[in-house]
C-alpha positions as CSV (number, residue, x, y, z in Angstrom):
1,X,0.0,0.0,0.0
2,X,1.4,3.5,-0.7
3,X,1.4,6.2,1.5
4,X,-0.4,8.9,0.9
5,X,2.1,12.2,0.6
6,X,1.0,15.6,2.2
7,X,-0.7,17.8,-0.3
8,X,2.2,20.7,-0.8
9,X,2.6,24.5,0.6
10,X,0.7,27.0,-1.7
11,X,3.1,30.1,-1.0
12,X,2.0,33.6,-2.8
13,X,4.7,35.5,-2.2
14,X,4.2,39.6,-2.9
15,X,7.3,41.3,-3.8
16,X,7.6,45.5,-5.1
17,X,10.8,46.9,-5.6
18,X,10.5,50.3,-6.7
19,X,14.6,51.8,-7.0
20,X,17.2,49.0,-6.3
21,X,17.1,45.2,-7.3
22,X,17.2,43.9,-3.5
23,X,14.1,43.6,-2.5
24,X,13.4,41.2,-5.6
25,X,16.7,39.2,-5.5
26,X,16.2,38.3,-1.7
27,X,12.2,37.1,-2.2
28,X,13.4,35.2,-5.4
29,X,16.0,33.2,-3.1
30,X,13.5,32.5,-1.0
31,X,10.8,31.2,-3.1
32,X,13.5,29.0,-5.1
33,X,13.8,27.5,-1.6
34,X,10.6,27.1,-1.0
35,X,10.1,25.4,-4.3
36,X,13.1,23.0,-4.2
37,X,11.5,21.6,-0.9
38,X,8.3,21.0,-2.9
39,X,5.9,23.9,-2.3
40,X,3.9,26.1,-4.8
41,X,4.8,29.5,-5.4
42,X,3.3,32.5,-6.6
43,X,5.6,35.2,-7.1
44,X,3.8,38.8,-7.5
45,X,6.1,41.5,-9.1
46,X,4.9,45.5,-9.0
47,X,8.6,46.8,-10.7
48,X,10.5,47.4,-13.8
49,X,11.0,43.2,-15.0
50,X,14.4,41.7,-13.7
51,X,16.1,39.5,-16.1
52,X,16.4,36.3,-14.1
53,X,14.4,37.2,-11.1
54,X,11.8,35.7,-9.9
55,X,13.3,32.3,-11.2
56,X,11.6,29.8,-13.3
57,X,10.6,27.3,-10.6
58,X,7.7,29.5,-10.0
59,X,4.8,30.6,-11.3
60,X,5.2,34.6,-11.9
61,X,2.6,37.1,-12.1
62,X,3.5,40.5,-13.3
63,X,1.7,43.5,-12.1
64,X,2.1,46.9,-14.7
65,X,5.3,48.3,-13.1
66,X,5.5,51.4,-11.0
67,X,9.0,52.9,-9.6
68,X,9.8,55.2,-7.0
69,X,9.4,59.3,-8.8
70,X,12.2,60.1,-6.5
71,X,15.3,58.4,-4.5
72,X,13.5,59.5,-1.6
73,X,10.6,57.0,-2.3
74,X,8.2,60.1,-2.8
75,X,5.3,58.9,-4.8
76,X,4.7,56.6,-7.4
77,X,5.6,56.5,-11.5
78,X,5.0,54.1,-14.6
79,X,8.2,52.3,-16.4
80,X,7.8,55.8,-18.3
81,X,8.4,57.8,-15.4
82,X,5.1,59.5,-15.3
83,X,3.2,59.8,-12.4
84,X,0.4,57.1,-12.0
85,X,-3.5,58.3,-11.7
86,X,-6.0,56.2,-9.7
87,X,-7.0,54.6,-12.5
88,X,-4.0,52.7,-13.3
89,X,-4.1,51.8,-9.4
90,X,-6.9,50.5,-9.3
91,X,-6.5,48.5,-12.2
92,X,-3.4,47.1,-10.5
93,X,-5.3,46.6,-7.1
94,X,-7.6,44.5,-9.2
95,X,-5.2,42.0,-10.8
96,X,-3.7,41.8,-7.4
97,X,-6.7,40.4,-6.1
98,X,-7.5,38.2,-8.9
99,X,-4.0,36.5,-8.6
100,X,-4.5,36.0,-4.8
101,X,-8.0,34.3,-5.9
102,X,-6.6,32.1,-8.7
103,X,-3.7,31.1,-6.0
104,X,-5.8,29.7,-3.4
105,X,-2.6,30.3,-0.9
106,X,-2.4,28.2,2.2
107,X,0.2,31.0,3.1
108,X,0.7,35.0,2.1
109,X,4.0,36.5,2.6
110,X,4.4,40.1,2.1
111,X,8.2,41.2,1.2
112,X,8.1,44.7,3.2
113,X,5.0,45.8,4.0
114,X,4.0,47.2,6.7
115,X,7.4,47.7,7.9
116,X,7.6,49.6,4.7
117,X,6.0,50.4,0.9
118,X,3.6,52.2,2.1
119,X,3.5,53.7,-0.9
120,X,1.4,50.0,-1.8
121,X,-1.7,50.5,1.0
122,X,-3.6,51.1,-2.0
123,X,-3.2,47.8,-2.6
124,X,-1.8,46.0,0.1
125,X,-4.8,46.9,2.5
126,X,-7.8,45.4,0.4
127,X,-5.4,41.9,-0.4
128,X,-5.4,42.1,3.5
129,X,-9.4,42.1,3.5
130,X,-9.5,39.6,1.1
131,X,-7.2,37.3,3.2
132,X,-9.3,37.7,6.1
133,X,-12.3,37.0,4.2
134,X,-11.0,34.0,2.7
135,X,-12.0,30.5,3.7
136,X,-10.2,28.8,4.6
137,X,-8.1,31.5,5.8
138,X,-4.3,31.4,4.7
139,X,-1.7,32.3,7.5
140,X,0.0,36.1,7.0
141,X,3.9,36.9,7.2
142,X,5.4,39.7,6.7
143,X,8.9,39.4,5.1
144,X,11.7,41.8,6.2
145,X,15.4,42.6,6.3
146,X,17.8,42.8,9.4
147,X,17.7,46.3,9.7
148,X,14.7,48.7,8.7
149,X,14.8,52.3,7.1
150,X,14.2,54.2,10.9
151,X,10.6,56.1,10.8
152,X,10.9,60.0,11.8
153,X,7.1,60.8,11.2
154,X,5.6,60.3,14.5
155,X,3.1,57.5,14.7
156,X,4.6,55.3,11.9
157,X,5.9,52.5,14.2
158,X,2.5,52.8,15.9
159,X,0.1,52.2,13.0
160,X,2.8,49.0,11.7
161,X,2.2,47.0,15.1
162,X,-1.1,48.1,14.7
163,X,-1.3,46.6,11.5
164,X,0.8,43.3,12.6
165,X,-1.5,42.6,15.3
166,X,-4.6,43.0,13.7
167,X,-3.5,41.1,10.2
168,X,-0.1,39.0,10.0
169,X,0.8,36.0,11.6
170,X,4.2,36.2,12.0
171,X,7.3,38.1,11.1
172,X,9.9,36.7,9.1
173,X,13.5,39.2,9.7
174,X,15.6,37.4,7.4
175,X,18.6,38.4,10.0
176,X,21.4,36.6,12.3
177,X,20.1,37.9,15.8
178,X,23.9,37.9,16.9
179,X,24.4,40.7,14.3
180,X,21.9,42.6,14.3
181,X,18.8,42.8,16.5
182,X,15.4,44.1,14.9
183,X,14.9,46.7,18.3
184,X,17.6,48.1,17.1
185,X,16.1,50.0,14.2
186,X,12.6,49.3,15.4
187,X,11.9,50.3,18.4
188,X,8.4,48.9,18.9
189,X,9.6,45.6,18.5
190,X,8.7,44.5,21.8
191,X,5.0,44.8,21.1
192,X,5.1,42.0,18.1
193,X,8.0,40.1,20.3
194,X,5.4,36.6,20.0
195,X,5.4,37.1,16.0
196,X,9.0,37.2,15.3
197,X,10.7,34.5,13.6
198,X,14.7,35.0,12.8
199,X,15.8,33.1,9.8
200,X,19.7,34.4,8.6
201,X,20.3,36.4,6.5
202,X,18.9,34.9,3.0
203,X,22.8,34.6,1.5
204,X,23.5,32.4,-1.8
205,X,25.6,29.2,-1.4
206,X,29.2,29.5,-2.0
207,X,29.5,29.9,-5.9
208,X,32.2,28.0,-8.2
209,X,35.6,29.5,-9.0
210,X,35.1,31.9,-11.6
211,X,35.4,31.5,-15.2
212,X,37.7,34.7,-15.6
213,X,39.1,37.0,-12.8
214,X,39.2,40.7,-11.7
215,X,41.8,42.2,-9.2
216,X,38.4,44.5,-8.3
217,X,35.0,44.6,-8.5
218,X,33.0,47.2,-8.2
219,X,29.1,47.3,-8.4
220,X,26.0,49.8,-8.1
221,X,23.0,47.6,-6.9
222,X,20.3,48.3,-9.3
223,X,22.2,51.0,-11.0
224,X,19.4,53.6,-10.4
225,X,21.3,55.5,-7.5
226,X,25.2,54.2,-8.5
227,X,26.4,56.3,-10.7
228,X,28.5,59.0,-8.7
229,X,30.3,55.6,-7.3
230,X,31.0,54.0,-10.7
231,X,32.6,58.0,-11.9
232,X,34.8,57.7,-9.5
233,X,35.7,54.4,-9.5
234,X,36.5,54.7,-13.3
235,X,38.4,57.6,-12.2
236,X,40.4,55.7,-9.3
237,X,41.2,52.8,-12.0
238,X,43.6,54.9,-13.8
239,X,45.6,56.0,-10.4
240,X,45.9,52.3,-9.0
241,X,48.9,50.4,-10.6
242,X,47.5,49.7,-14.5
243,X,48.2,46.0,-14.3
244,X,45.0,45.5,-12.2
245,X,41.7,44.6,-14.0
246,X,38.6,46.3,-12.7
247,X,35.2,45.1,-13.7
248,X,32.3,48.3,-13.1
249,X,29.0,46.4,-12.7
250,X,26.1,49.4,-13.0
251,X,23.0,47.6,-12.8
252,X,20.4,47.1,-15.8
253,X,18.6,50.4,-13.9
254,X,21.9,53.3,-15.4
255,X,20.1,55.4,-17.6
256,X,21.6,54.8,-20.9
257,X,23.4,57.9,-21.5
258,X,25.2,57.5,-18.2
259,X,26.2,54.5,-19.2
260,X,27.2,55.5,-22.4
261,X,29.3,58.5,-21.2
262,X,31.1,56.1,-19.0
263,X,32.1,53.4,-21.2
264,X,33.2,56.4,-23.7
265,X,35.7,57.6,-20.4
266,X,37.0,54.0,-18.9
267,X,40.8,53.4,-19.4
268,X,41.8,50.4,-20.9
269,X,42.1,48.4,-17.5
270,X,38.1,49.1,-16.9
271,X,35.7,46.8,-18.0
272,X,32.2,48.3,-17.9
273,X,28.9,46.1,-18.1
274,X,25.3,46.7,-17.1
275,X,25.1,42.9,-15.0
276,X,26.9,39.9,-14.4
277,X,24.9,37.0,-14.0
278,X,28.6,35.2,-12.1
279,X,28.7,38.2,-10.0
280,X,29.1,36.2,-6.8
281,X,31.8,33.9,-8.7
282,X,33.5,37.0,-9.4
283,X,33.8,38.3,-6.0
284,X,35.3,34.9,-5.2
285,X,38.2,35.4,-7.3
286,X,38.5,39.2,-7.2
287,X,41.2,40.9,-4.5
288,X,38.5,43.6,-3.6
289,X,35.0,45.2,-4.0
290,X,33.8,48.5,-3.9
291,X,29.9,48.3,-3.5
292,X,26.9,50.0,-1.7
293,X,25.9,48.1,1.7
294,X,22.8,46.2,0.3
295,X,21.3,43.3,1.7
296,X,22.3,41.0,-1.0
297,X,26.0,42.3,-1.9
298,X,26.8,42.3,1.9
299,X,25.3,38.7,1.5
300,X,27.6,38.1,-1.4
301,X,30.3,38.9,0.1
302,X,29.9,37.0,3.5
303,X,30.0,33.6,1.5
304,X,32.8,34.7,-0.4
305,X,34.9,36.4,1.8
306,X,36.3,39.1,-0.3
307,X,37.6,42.4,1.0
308,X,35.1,45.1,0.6
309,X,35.2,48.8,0.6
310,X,31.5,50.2,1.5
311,X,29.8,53.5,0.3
312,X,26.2,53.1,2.0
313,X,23.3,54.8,0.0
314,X,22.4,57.6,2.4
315,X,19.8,60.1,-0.4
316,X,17.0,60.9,0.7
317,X,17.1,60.0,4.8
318,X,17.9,56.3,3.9
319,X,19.6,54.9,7.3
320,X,19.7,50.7,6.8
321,X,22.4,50.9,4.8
322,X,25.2,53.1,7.0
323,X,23.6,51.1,9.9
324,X,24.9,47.7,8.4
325,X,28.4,49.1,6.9
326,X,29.5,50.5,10.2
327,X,28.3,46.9,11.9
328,X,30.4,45.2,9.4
329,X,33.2,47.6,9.3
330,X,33.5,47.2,13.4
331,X,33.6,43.2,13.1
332,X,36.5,44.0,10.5
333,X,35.1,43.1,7.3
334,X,35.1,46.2,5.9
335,X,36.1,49.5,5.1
336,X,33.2,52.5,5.1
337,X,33.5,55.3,2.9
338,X,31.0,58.4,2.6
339,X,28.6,58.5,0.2
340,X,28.1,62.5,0.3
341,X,31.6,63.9,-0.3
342,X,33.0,60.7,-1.7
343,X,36.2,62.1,-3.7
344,X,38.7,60.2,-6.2
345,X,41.7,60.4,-3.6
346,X,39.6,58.8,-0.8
347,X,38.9,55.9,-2.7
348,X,42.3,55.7,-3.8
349,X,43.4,55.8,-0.4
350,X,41.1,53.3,0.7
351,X,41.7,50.6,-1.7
352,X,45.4,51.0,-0.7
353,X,44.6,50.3,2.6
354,X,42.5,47.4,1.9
355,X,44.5,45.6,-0.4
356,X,47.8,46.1,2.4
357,X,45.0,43.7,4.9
358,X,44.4,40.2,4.7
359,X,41.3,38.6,3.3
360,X,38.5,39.2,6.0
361,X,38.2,36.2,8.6
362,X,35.0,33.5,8.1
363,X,32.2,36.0,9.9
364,X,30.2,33.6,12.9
365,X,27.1,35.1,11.3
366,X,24.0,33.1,9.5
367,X,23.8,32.9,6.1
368,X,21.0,29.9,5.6
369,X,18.2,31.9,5.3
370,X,16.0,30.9,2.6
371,X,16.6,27.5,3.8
372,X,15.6,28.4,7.3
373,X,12.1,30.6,5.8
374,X,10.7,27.2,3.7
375,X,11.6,25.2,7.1
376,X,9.6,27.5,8.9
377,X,6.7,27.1,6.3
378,X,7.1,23.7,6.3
379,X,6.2,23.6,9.9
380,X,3.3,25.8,9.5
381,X,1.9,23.5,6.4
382,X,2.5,20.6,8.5
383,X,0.2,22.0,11.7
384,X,-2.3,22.7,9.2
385,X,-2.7,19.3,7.7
């Protein structure tokens, strides 16, 4: 007689990113984890399309894209950059809906929200109604980084726990604890303390040697906030001894005629490309990176354990990332530039200084995070059946 197998996780999985790549690069991880333990995802996209991301092991939907009209996350614009009117919301509010319908999730996770995107209520709060409506009722997560974007309009914190209580399940902080607490850039975290789950930090496996090397590696995220670093990077290439081979990564997000301009100015030790898709591999073999402090870079290189020189993304009031390049510069794995006042002759001297230091030591910190996240679904799948 053959057992019967449990029916498997149905995961929708909502996702926006509206300026950098992150957000969509650390849900994609985790939903390709989900998958490879057997569940059913539904990946919901709200950005500019990502070539590679979400992955093909799950079942994409694709809302009509909106961006942020500012670095400061301001409002709201099409792929066109004009601002969106409330009929093109609620025709994306709509499709939203549908997908969750057509899903029939046993479990919604929410990358973000309401920690942040509130930008997304307009949609975000009637998908909550419908989850609550639903029967049966799927269980609620809310998926966030280590360290959160700190709130300086009074009541913000209030109205998320508010929100968490009344709605979500749980809270997935894709964080090591021992790193990085989420009190310490939430400060309300006390009041959800029963609904937090910590998970690692959501970190790809160590990749393979790479198929050509670079002495340096520099990269720009999404490439829609990079392109002061990558000038004067270009411009640091030709004062650091010309034998060395730097590879500028901008991002697919450059505008065109940045990129163009740059490409026109590299010196002939300067490779310049848009993405990588051996990124990590590269960082493997490379001597040294110069990088923002995203998520998924710092990630990167955790696993591979390449020297790093930091500029954290600080426009428009943005905290999380100088919070986790001065955490990682104090454990010694780093160096931390400015990103406002960021000169050629800095980042000269800086990449002198790092390449004098030894390769940073293995860092006692958890990287298994989408593994940990589809355990921790697992579990709840399991209690349901």
């Amino acid at each position: 007689m053959t057992e019967a197998k449990s029916p498997s996780l149905r995961v929708f999985f909502y996702v926006q990113h509206l300026l950098g790549i992150g957000h969509l690069a650390r849900a994609s991880r985790i939903a390709s984890a989900i998958a490879r333990d057997g569940g059913q995802v539904t990946v919901v996209t709200g950005g500019l399309p990502v070539n590679g991301f979400p992955g093909n092991d799950v079942t994409s939907v694709t809302l009509p894209p909106v961006v942020a009209s500012s670095a400061g996350f301001s409002g709201l614009a099409d792929q066109s950059g004009n601002p969106v009117d409330e009929a093109f919301l609620a025709h994306r509010s709509a499709l939203l809906l549908e997908a969750f319908r057509q899903a029939s999730p046993d479990v919604v996770i929410i990358e973000a929200f309401p920690f942040g995107r509130r930008q997304m209520r307009f949609e975000l709060l009637p998908l909550l109604d419908a989850i609550a409506k639903a029967d049966p009722k799927p269980k609620l997560y809310s998926s966030v980084r280590d360290i959160l974007q700190q709130q300086k309009k009074p009541g913000r914190d209030e109205e998320t726990v508010g929100l968490l209580r009344d709605h979500f399940d749980g809270v997935l902080v894709h964080g090591d604890p021992h790193f990085v607490r989420l009190e310490e850039t939430f400060p309300l975290t006390e009041a959800i303390a029963d609904k937090i789950v910590y998970t690692g930090l959501v970190a790809p496996s160590l990749p393979p040697e790479p198929d050509e090397s670079f002495d340096i590696v520099v990269s720009a995220g999404g490439g829609a906030v990079g392109r002061d670093l990558i000038r004067t990077s270009l411009e640091a290439a030709s004062r650091v001894a010309m034998d060395r081979r730097w590879l500028l990564v901008t991002g697919p997000n450059l505008p065109e005629q940045d990129f163009a301009d740059l490409a026109r100015d590299a010196p002939g030790n300067v490779e310049l490309v848009r993405f990588r898709r051996d990124f990590p591999s590269l960082l493997r073999g490379a001597e040294l990176s110069i990088s923002q402090a995203g998520y998924n870079t710092v990630g990167d290189l955790l696993v591979t354990g390449c020297r790093a020189i930091l500029v954290p993304f600080t426009a428009g009031g943005e905290t999380e990332q100088s919070v986790r390049a001065e955490r990682l510069e104090k454990l010694g794995l780093a160096l931390t530039l400015p990103e406002a006042g960021l000169t050629t002759d800095l980042l000269v001297a800086a990449v002198e200084t790092a390449l004098s230091r030894p390769k940073p030591h293995n860092p006692d910190i958890d990287l298994d995070g989408a593994a940990r996240t589809s355990a921790v679904l697992g579990e709840v799948c399991r209690k349901m059946t």
